[in-house]
C-alpha positions in Angstrom: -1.1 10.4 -6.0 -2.0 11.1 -9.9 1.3 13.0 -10.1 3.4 9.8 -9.5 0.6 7.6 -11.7 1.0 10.2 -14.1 5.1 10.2 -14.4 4.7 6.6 -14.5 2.3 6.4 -17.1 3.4 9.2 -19.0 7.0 7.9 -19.3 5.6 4.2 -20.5 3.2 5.4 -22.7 2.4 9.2 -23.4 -0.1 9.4 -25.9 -2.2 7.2 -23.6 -1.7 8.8 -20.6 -2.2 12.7 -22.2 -5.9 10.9 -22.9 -6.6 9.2 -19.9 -5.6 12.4 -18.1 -7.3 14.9 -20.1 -10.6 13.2 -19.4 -10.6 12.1 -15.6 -10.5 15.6 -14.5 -14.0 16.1 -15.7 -15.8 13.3 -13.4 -13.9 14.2 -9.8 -16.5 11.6 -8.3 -14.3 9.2 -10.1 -11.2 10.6 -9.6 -12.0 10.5 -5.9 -13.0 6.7 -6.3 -10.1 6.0 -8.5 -7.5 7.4 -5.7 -8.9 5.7 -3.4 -8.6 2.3 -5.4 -4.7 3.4 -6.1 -4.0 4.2 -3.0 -4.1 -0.1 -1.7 -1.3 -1.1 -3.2 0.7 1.8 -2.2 -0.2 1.6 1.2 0.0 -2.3 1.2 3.3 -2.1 0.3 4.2 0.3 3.2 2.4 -1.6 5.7 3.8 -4.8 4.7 7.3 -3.9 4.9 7.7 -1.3 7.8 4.2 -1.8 9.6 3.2 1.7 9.0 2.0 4.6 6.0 3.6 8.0 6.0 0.3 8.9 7.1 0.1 6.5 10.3 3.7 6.7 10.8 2.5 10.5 11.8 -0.2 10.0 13.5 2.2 7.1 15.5 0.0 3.7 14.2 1.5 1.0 13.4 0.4 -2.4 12.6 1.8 -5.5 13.0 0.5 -9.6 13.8 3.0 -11.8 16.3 5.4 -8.2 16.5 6.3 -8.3 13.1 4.9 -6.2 10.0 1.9 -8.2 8.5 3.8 -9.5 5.0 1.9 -8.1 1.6 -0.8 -10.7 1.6 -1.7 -9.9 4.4 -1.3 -6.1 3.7 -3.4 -6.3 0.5 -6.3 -8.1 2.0 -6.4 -5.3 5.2 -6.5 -2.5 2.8 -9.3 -3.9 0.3 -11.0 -4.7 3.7 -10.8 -1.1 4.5 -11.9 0.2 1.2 -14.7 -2.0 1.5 -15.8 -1.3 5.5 -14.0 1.4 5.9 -14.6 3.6 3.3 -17.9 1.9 1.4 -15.7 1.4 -1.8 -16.0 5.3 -2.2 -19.5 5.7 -3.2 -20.5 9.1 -1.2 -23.2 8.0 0.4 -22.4 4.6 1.6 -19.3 5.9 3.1 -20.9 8.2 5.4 -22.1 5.2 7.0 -19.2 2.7 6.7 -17.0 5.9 8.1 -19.5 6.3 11.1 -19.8 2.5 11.6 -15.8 2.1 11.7 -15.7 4.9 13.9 -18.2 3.5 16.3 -16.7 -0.3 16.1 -13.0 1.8 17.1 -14.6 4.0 20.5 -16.5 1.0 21.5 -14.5 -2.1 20.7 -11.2 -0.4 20.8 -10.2 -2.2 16.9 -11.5 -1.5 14.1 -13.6 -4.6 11.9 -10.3 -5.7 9.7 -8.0 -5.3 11.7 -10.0 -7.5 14.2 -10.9 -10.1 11.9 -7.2 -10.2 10.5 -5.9 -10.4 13.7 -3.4 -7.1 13.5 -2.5 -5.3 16.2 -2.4 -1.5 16.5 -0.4 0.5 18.4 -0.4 4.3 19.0 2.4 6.4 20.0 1.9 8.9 23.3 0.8 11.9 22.0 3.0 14.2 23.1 3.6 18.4 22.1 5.8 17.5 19.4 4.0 14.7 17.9 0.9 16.8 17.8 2.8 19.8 16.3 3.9 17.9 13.5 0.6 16.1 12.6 -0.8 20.1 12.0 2.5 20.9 10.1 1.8 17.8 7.7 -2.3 18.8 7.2 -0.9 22.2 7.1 1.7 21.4 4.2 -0.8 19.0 2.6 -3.4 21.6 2.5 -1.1 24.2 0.9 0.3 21.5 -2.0 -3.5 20.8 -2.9 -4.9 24.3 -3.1 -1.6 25.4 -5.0 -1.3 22.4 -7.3 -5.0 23.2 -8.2 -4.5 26.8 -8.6 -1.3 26.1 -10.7 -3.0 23.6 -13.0 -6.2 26.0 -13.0 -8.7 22.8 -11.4 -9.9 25.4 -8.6 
């Protein structure tokens, strides 16, 4: 995620982004807060357009109102929902016990508070051999890019 921000940046304005950069690696309890916060519109936009993340589109979610994908409004609003329910707006603590509270609401109620209050419906793929073979190859991959990237850039 700060890779792409940081092309971006970088390319618009690189004396400001070698500062913003520089200094953001020394508080990683923001930087965690920050990706999260990033991450919305990304994901929005996804959601909006296809009904689905890369993410959900492997784990085989997808998320839609009347059969269609939800629009960006709509996208927006679910994903600042779940930033604020779902994951407590980041703060360690508090998202123990929005995570657990999501969780709970999801077993019990089969939907999850925003997507119930927005209306959405989710749908999940049969999990099958081959669907579950590639959701380990991804955390697998994912895994490997972190710990390298970080052993690369010398942030172990």
């Amino acid at each position: 995620m700060w890779f792409l921000i940081g092309v971006i940046f970088g390319l618009v304005a690189p004396e400001a982004a070698e500062y913003f950069f520089s200094g953001i690696g020394q508080f990683p309890l923001l930087e965690a807060m920050l990706n999260i916060v990033f991450a919305i519109p990304i994901t929005a936009v996804f959601i909006a357009t296809l009904g689905l993340s890369p993410g959900k589109w492997i784990f085989g979610v997808r998320v839609s109102k009347d059969g269609r994908p939800i629009g960006l409004a709509e996208a927006l609003k679910r994903e600042v929902s779940v930033l604020v329910f779902g994951w407590g707006l980041g703060l360690p603590i508090v998202s123990i016990f929005t995570l657990i509270r999501s969780f709970t609401n999801l077993k019990v109620d089969g939907e999850t508070r925003w997507d119930a209050r927005g209306g959405y419906v989710v749908t999940h793929r049969p999990q099958t051999m081959i669907a579950t073979g590639l959701m380990w190859f991804a955390f697998v991959v994912l895994a490997t890019v972190t710990i390298g990237l970080k052993l690369l850039l010398g942030g172990a």
